[in-house]
C-alpha positions in Angstrom: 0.0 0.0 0.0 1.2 3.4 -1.1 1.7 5.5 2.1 2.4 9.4 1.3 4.0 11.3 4.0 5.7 14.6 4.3 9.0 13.8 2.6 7.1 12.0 -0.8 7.4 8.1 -1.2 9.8 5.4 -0.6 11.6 4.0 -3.4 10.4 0.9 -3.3 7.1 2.7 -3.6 8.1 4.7 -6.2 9.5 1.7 -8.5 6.8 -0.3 -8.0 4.2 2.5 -9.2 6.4 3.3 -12.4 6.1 -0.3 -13.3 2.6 -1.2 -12.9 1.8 2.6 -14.9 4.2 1.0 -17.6 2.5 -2.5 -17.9 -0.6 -0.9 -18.3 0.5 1.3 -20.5 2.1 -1.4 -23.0 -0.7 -3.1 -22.7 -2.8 -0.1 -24.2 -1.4 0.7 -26.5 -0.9 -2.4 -28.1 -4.5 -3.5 -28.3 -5.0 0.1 -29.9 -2.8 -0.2 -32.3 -4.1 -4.1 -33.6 -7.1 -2.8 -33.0 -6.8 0.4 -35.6 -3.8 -0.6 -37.3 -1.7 2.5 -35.8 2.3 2.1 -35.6 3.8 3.0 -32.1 6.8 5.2 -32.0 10.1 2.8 -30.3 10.4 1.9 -26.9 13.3 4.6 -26.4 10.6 7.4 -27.6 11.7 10.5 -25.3 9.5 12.8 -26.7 8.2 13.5 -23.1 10.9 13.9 -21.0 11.7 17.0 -19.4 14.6 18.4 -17.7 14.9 19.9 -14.4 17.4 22.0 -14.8 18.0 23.1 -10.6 18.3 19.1 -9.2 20.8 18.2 -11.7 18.5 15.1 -12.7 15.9 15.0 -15.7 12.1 14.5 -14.6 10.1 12.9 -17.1 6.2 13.5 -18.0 3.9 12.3 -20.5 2.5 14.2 -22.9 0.4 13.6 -25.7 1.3 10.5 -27.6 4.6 9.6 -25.3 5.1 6.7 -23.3 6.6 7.0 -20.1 9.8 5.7 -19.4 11.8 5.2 -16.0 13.7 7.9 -14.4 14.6 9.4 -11.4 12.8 12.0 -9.6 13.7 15.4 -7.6 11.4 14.2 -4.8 10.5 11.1 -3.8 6.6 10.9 -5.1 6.0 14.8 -6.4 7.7 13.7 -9.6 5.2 11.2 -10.4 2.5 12.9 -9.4 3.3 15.6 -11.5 3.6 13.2 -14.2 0.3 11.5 -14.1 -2.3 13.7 -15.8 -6.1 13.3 -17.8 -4.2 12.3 -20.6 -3.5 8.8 -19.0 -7.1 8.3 -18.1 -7.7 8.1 -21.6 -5.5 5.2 -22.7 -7.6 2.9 -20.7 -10.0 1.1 -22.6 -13.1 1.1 -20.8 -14.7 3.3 -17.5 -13.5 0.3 -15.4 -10.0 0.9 -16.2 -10.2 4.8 -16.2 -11.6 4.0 -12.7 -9.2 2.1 -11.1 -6.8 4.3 -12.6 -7.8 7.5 -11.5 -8.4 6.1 -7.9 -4.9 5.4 -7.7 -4.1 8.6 -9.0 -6.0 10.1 -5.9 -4.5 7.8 -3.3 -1.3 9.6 -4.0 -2.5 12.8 -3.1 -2.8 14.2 0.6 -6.0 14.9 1.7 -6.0 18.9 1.8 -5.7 18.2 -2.4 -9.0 15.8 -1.8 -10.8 18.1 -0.3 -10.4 21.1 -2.6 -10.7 18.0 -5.4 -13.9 17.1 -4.0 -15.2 20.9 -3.5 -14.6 21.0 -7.3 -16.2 17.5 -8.3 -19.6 18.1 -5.9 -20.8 20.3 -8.5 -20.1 17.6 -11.5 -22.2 15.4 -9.6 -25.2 17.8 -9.3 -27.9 16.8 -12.4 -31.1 18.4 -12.2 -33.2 15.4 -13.7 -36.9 17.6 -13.9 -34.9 20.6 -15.0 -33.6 18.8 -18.1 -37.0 17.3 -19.2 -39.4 19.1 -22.0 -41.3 21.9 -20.3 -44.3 19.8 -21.0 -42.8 17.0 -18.8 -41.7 19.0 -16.2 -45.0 20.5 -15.6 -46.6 17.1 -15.6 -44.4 16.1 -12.5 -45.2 19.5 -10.9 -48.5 19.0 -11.1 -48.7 16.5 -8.3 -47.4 19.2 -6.1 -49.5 21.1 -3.1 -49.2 25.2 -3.3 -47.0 24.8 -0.4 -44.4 22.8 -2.4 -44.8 25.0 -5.9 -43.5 28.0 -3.6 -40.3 26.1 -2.1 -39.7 25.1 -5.9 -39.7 28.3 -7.0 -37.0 29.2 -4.9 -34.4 26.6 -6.1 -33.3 27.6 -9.5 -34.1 29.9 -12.1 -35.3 27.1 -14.1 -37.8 25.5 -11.2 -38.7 28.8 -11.1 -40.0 28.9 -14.4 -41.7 25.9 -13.8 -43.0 26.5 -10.2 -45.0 29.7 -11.3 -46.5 28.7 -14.3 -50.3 29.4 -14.6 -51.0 26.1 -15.9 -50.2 24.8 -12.4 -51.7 27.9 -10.0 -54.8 27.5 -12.5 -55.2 23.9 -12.0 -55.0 24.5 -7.6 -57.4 27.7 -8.3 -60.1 25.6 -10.3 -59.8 22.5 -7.6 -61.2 24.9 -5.2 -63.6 26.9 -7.3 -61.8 29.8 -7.3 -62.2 31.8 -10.5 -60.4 35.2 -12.3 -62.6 37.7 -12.7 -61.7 39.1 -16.2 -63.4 42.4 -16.9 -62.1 44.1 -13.7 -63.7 47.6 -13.4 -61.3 50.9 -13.8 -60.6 52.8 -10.5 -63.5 54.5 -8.8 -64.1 56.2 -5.4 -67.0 56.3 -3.5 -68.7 56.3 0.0 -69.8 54.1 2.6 -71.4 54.6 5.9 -71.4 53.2 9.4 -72.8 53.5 12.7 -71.6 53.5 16.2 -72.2 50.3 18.6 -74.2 50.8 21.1 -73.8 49.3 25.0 -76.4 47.6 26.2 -78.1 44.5 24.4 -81.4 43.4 24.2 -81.8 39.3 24.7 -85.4 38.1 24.5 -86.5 35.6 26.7 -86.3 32.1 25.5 -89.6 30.6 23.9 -90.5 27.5 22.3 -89.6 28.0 18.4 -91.3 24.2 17.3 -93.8 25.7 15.0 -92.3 28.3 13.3 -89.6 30.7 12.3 -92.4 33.2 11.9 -93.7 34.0 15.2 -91.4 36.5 16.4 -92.7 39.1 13.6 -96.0 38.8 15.7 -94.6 40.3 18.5 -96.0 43.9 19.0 -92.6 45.9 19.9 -90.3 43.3 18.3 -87.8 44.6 16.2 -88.7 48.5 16.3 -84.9 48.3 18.8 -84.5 52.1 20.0 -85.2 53.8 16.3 -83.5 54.4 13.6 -82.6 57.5 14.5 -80.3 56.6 17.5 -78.7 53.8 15.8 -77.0 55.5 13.1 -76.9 59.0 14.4 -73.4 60.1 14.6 -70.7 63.2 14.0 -67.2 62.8 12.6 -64.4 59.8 13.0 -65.0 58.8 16.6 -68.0 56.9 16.5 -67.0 55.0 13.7 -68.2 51.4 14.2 -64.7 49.8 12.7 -64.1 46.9 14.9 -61.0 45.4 13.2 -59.1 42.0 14.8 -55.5 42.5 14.4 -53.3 40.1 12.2 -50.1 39.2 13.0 -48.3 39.9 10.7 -45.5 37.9 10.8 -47.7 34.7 9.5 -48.6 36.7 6.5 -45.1 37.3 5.9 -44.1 33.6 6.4 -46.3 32.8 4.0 -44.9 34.9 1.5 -48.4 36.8 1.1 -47.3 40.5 2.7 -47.3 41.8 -0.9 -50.7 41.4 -0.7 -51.5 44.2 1.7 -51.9 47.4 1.0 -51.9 50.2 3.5 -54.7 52.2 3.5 -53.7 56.3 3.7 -56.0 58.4 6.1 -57.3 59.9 3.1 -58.9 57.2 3.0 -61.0 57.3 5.9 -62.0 60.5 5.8 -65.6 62.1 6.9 -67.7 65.2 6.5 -69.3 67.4 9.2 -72.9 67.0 8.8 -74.9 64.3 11.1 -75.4 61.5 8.9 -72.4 61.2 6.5 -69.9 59.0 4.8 -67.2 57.8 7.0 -65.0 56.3 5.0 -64.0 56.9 1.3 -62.7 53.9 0.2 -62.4 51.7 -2.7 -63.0 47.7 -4.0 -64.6 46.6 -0.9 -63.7 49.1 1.9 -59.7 48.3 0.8 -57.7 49.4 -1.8 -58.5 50.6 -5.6 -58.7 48.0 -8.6 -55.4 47.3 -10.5 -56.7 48.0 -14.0 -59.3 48.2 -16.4 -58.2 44.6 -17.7 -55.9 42.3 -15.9 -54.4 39.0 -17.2 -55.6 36.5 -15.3 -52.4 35.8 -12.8 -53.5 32.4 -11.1 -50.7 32.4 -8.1 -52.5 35.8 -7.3 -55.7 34.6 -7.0 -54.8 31.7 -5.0 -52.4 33.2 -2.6 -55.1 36.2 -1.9 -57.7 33.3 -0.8 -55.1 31.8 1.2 -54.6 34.9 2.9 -58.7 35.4 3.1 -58.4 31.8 4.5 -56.6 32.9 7.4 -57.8 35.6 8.3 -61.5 33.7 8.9 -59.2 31.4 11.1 -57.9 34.4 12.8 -61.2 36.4 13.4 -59.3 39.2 11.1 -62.2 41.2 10.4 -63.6 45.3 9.9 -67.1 45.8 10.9 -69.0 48.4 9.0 -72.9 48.5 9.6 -75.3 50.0 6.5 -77.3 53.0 7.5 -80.8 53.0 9.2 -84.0 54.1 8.6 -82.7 58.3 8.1 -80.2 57.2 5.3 -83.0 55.2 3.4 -82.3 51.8 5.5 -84.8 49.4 7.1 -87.0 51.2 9.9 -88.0 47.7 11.5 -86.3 44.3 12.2 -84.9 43.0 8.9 -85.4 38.8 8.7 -83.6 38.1 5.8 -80.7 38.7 3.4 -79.5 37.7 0.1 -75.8 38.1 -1.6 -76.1 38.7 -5.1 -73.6 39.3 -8.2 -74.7 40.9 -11.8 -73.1 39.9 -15.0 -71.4 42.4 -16.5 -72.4 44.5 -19.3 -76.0 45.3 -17.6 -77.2 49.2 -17.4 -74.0 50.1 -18.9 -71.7 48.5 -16.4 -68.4 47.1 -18.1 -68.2 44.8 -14.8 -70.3 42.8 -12.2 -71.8 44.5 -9.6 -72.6 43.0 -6.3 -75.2 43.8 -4.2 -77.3 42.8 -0.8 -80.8 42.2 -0.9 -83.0 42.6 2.7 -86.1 41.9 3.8 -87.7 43.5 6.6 -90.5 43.9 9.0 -91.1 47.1 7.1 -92.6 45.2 4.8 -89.9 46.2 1.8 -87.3 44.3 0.2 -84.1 46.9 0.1 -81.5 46.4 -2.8 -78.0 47.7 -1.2 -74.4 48.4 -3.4 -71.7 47.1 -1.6 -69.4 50.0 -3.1 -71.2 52.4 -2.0 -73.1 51.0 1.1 -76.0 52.9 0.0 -79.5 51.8 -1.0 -79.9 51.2 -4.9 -83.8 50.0 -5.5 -86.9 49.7 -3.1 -89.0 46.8 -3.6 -92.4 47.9 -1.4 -96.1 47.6 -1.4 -95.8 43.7 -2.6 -96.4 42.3 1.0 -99.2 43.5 3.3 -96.6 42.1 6.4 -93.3 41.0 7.0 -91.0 40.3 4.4 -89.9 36.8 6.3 -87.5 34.9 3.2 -86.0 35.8 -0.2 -83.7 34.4 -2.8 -82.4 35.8 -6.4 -81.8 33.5 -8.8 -81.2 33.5 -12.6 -81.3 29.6 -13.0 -84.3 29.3 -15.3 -85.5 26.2 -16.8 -85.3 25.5 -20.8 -88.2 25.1 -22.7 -87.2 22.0 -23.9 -87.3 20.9 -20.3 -91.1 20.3 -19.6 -91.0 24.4 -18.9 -93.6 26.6 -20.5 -92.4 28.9 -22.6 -92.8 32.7 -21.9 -93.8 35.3 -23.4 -90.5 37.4 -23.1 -87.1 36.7 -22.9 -86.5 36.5 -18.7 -83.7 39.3 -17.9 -80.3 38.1 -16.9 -80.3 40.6 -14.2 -82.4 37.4 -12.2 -85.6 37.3 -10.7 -85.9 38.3 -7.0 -88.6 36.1 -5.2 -89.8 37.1 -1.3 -92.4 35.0 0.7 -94.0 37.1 4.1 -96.2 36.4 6.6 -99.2 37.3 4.2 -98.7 33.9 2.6 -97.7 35.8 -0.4 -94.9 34.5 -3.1 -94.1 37.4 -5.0 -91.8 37.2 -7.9 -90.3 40.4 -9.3 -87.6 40.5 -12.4 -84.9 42.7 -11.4 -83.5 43.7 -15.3 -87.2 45.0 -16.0 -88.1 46.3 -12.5 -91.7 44.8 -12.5 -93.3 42.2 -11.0 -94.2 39.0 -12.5 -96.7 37.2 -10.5 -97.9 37.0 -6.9 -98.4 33.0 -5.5 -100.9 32.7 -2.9 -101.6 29.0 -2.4 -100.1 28.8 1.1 -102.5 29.1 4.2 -99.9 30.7 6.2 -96.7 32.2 6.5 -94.4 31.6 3.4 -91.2 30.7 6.2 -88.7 30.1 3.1 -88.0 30.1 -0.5 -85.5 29.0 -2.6 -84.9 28.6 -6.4 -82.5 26.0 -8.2 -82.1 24.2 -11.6 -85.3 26.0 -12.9 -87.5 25.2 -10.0 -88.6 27.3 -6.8 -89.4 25.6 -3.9 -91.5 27.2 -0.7 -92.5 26.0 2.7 -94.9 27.5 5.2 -96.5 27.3 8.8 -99.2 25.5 7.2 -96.8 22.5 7.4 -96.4 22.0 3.5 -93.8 22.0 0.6 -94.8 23.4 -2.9 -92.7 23.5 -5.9 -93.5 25.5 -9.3 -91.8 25.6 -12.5 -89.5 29.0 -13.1 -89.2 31.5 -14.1 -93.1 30.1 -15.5 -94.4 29.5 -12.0 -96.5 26.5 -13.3 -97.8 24.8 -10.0 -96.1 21.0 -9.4 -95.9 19.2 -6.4 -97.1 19.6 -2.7 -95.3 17.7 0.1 -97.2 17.3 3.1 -95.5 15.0 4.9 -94.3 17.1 7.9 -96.2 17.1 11.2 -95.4 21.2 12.6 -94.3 23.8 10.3 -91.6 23.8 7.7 -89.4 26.7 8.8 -86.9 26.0 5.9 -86.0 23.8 2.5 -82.7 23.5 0.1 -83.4 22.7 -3.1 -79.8 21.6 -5.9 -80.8 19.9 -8.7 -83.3 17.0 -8.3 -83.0 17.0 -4.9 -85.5 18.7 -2.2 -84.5 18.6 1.7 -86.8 20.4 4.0 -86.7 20.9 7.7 -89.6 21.2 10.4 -90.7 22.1 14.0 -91.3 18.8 14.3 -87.4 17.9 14.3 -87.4 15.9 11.0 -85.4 16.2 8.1 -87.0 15.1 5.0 -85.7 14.1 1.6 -87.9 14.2 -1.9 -87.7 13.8 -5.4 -88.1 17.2 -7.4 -89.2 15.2 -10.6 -91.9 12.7 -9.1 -92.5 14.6 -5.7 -91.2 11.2 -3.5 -90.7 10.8 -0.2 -87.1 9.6 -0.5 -85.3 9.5 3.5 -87.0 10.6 6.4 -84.3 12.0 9.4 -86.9 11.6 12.3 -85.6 13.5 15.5 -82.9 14.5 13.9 -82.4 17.6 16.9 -83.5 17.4 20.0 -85.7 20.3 19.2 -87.6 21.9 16.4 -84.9 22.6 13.5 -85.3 26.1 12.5 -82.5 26.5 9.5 -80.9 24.2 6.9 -78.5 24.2 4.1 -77.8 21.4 1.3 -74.8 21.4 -0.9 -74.1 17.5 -1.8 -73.7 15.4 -0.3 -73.7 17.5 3.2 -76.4 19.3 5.1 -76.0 21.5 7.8 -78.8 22.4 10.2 -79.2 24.4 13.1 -82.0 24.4 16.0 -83.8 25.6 18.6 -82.0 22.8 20.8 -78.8 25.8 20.3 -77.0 23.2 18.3 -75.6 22.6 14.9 -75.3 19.7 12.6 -73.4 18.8 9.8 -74.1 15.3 7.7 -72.6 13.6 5.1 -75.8 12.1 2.9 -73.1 10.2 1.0 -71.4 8.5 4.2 -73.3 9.0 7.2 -70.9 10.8 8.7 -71.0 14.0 10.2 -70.2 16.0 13.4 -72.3 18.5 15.6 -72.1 20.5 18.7 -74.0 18.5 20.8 -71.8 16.2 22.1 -74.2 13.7 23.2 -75.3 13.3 19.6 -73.7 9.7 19.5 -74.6 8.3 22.7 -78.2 8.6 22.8 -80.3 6.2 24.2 -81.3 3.4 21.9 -84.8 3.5 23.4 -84.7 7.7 21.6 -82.6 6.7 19.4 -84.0 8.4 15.9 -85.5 6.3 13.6 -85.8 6.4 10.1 -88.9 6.3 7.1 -88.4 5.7 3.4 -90.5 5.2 0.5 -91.4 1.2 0.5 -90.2 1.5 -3.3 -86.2 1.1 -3.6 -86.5 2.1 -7.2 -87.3 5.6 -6.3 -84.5 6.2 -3.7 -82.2 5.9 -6.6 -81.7 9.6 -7.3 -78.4 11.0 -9.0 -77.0 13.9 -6.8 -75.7 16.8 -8.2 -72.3 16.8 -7.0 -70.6 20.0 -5.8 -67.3 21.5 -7.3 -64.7 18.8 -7.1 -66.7 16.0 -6.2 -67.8 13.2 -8.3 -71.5 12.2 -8.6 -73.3 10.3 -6.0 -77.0 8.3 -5.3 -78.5 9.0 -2.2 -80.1 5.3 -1.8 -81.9 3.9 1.8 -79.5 2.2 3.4 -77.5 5.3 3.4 -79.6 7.6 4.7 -79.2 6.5 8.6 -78.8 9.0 11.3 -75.3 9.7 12.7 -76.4 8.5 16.3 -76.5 4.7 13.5 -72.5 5.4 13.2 -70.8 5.9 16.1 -67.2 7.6 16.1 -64.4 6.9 18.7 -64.0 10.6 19.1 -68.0 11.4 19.2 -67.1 13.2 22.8 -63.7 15.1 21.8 -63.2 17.9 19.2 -60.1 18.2 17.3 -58.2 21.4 17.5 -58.5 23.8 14.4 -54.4 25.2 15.7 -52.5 22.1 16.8 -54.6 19.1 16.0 -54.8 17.8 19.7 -58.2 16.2 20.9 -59.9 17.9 23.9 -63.3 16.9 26.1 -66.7 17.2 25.4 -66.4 20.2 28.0 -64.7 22.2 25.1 -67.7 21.8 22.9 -70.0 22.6 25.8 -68.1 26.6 25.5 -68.1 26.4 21.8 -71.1 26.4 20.9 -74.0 28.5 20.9 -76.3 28.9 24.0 -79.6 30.0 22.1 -81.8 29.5 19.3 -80.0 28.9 16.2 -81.8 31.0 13.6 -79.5 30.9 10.1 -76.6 28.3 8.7 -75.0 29.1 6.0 -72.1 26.4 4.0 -69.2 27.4 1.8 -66.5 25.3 0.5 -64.1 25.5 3.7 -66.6 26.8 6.5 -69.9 26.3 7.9 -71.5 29.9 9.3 -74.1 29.8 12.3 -76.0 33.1 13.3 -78.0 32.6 17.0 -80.4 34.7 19.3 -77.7 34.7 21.6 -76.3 37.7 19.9 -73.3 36.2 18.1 -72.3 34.5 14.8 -69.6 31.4 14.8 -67.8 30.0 11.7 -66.6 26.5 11.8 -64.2 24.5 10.0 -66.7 22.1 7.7 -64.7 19.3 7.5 -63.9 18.7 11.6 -66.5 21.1 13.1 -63.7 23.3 14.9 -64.8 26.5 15.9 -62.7 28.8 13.6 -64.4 32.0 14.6 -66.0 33.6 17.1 -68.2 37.0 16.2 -69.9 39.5 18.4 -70.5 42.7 19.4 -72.5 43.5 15.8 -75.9 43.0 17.2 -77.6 44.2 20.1 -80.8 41.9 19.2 -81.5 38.4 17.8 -79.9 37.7 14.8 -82.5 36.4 12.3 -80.0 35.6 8.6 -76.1 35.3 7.7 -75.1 34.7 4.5 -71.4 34.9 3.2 -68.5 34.8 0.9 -64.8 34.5 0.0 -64.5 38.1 1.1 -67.3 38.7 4.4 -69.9 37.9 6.5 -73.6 39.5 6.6 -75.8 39.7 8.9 -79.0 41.0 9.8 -81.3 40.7 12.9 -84.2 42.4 15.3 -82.2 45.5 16.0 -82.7 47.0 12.5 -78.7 46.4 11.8 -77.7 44.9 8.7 -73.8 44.4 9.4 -70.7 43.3 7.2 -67.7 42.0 8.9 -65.6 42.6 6.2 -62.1 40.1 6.4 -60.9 41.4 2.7 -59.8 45.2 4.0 -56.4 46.4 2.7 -56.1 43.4 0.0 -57.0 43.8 -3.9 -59.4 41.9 -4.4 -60.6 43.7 -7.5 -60.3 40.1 -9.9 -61.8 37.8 -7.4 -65.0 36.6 -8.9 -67.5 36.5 -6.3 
């Protein structure tokens, strides 16, 4: 074994390594030369030597096409490895000899030449394997990547880079969740909004039985008149400004790489006038920043990272309160039961893009059409009802005519139909584009509790304990379910599928097209259920037991606040009804975005108490994931009537008559959110979006808790 030291090699070292390099190279060159036919120069070919002049002895190296012969070196081992360059590797005849070669080559070095060797080589080893693929490869392998893992790969080269950010990928994550570009963004515009001080003391109503109806507060004689209009929004300059804003910390939006999202909002922006009633706050897209442009490229990492930061701040509680004016600024001047979110197209009355707006219904006996821009009241829809204004929907989802629908005899206006159902057991029906109305239903024999319109078909329920559907926009008459025992106080109508909810603690399922019974969910809350929502294959319900409950049609499973949901009693446990006929419980579901299509058959319609869970008494920890008691649930949830449920994607949005409104995560039933301090009365409807909360209740206040303030979210299609 070679053994280098300070001093070089030993002779006997040395000798030996000039005779094996010799050997080998004989040996080379001879099969190269019967291989190709090439003469080699004689054995005493000295075309490489050279001469060191200062040690009075010649040292010899190879160059190209000389053999090396034997000869004495200066120092004992530098000679030689002076001598040995590249141009040896390649007289070996295959990688194994070049190997074997070059790793004695490296054994004669000491290791401070390794090292630096090494430093040298590490990048020779380094192949990026994805880099070096066609882009349209590349992007195929990327594709299997999480957000979270698209940003670390953009950070690793210029070329991942490329990759990591391309809008094919961000497009595909955006479209997975719904998420859409909204093309025809609007050029900059300012404008005005208004708000309203809080005020201290909060009115709770005493706690009544709720079985029978959603209606029967409106009955009440000084229900929802609060303490006027007048002293709810009155109010001079900045310091009664109702902005309640939860901070952010801002170091996990800059961890997250989103910070160049924000964007800070001047004090010119929240400015005010002098007189009593006034704007507070001059600001722009939402109460945050102004629109980029006229016309933005659709930039898909944009639009996902702004709904990840939307994301967290409903898991944070990041929110801006603003309240619409009251009865002196054209608002409501009574209690206002009901709300509706609503978007127009663009290119109506001019406008170049969509337009949202918030539609309320009130005690007043008026249905109020509010722009979000602005905050301020953009129609009045009166003298339809003779009383309350108890449910209402928009919807431009007519039926074909080709679909067993009647034709009309005008084209219906894209601008939607707005349809409201009161406590005079009317069902009025108004188009929107055309501002008239196109009929008034009255086949109910009491209070019209709810309406809702889907797939060309609007569905009602009433006190007078039945279900009616009618063709739309035609209003033909179709079916009448009577199957409930106590009021209907609300119904959810996708596709061919009908779910209504009663006093009488059911849940019931039906077929739109043949009007069948499909799944009965008897005692499905321990009390009356007052609110429901059905997006396939889960329905969320809330009730006058305080609790909610969410339920997976599909799989039976579910989770709710109550945490004795799972050990009840088999001698209460809830029983279920279907139709005798199996053939008829075969109904295709419409599936929601991402989700492929199921049946909704008998035998999987049982109630969750049917399917236990090992963690039916813990609750899993939106933060950290740990499991806690049933005790934590007993805090979480709400401690009153719960009026309104509302289901998104993500989260699942309770409002109560104990004042506040919770959002939970939909999948686990974490409490995400925790809202108050809006209302000083009941709260009666909450509907929401991407972007904020609504909210509407006894004490006149309709309010936004807005969680989009200081982000652009101008190109978010709502």
């Amino acid at each position: 074994m070679i053994s280098p030291n300070d001093n070089g090699f030993s002779d006997a070292d040395i000798k030996g390594l000039k005779l094996a390099f010799s050997q080998h190279c004989s040996t080379a060159n001879e099969a190269t030369s019967s291989e190709l036919g090439i003469a080699l120069p004689p054995a005493n070919y000295r075309a490489g030597l050279h001469f060191n002049k200062g040690a009075s002895i010649y040292e010899q190296r190879i160059t190209p096409g000389g053999i090396w012969m034997e000869s004495q070196v200066d120092v004992k081992g530098k000679g030689i490895a002076r001598s040995l360059d590249w141009h040896l590797a390649t007289m070996a005849s295959n990688d194994r000899e070049r190997e074997e070669i070059t790793y004695k080559l490296l054994e004669c070095l000491p290791r401070s030449v390794l090292a630096s060797l090494q430093r040298r080589m590490t990048p020779l080893l380094q192949f990026d394997v994805v880099g070096a693929l066609p882009t349209e490869l590349s992007l195929f392998i990327f594709t299997y990547l999480p957000a979270a893992s698209l940003l670390a790969c953009s950070l690793v080269s210029k070329r991942w880079h490329t990759l990591a950010t391309d809008q094919v990928l961000w497009r595909r994550l955006c479209y997975a969740h719904g998420w859409e570009w909204r093309t025809d963004v609007a050029a900059p515009t300012p404008w005005d909004g208004l708000g309203d001080a809080d005020l201290a003391d909060a009115v709770i109503r005493e706690e009544r039985d709720e079985d029978e109806g959603m209606g029967d507060e409106e009955e009440d004689e000084d229900e929802g008149s609060g303490e006027g209009a007048a002293d709810v929004i009155d109010f001079i300059g900045d310091d009664s400004v109702d902005w309640t804003s939860m901070p952010m910390n801002i170091d996990d939006i800059e961890a997250q790489g989103l910070s160049h999202l924000l964007i800070p909002i001047t004090s010119a922006a929240l400015s005010s006038s002098t007189s009593a009633i006034t704007p507070i706050s001059r600001i722009t897209s939402q109460h945050g920043v102004l629109p980029r442009s006229a016309h933005l490229a659709p930039d898909y990492k944009l639009l996902h990272q702004t709904h990840v930061l939307l994301h967290n701040r409903f898991c944070q509680g990041a929110y801006r309160r603003r309240i619409l004016p009251g009865a002196d600024a054209g608002g409501h001047s009574a209690a206002v039961y009901c709300l509706w979110l609503w978007t127009y197209p663009a290119g109506l009355d001019g406008r170049s893009a969509p337009l949202q707006v918030l539609f309320t219904g009130s005690k007043d006996r008026t249905v109020r059409e509010w722009d979000l821009r602005t905050d301020r009241v953009r129609r009045v829809v009166g003298e339809l009802h003779d009383s309350s204004v108890l449910s209402l929907c928009v919807s431009s989802d007519f039926a074909k005519s080709g679909d067993g629908e009647e034709a009309l005899g005008s084209e219906p206006s894209s601008a939607g139909f707005l349809v409201s159902g009161g406590s005079d057991r009317r069902v009025v029906v108004w188009d929107l584009g055309k501002d008239r109305l196109v009929k008034v239903l009255q086949d109910h024999l009491d209070s019209v509790l709810c309406v809702r319109v889907d797939s060309g078909r609007l569905v009602t329920c009433s006190k007078d304990r039945t279900v009616r559907t009618y063709g739309f926009p035609s209003l033909k008459p179709q079916f009448v379910f009577r199957a409930h025992r106590a009021a209907v106080n609300a119904v959810s109508v996708v596709g061919d599928v009908i779910v209504s909810g009663s006093g009488d603690r059911s849940i019931r399922v039906w077929n739109a097209n043949t009007g069948a019974l499909i799944s009965t969910f008897e005692e499905h809350h321990a009390r009356g259920i007052a609110s429901i929502e059905f997006k396939p294959p889960y329905l969320l319900s809330g009730s006058s037991d305080m609790h909610l409950r969410m339920f997976d049609i599909a799989s039976s499973q579910g989770w709710s606040t109550n945490p004795e949901v799972n050990t009840v009693p088999s001698s209460t446990a809830p029983t279920l009804t279907s139709s005798t006929s199996h053939a008829q419980d075969n109904i295709a579901m419409i599936p929601g975005q991402g989700m492929a299509p199921f049946f909704l058959h008998s035998s999987l319609t049982r109630s969750m108490s049917d399917t236990p869970r090992p963690d039916a008494n813990t609750v899993v920890c939106h933060a950290c994931g740990s499991h806690g008691l049933a005790a934590r649930r007993e805090q979480e949830r709400h401690t009153h009537l719960v009026r309104s449920v509302a289901l998104g994607e993500e989260f699942a949005v309770s409002g109560s008559y104990d004042l506040t409104i919770k959002v939970w995560d939909r999948k686990t039933g974490a409490l995400v959110a925790d809202l108050n301090g809006g209302h000083t009365g009941r709260i009666f409807c909450v509907g929401f979006d991407c972007t904020k909360i609504v909210s509407c209740g006894e004490d006149q206040r309709i309010c936004i808790w807005d969680f989009s303030h200081g982000i652009d979210t101008s190109f978010i299609k709502l």
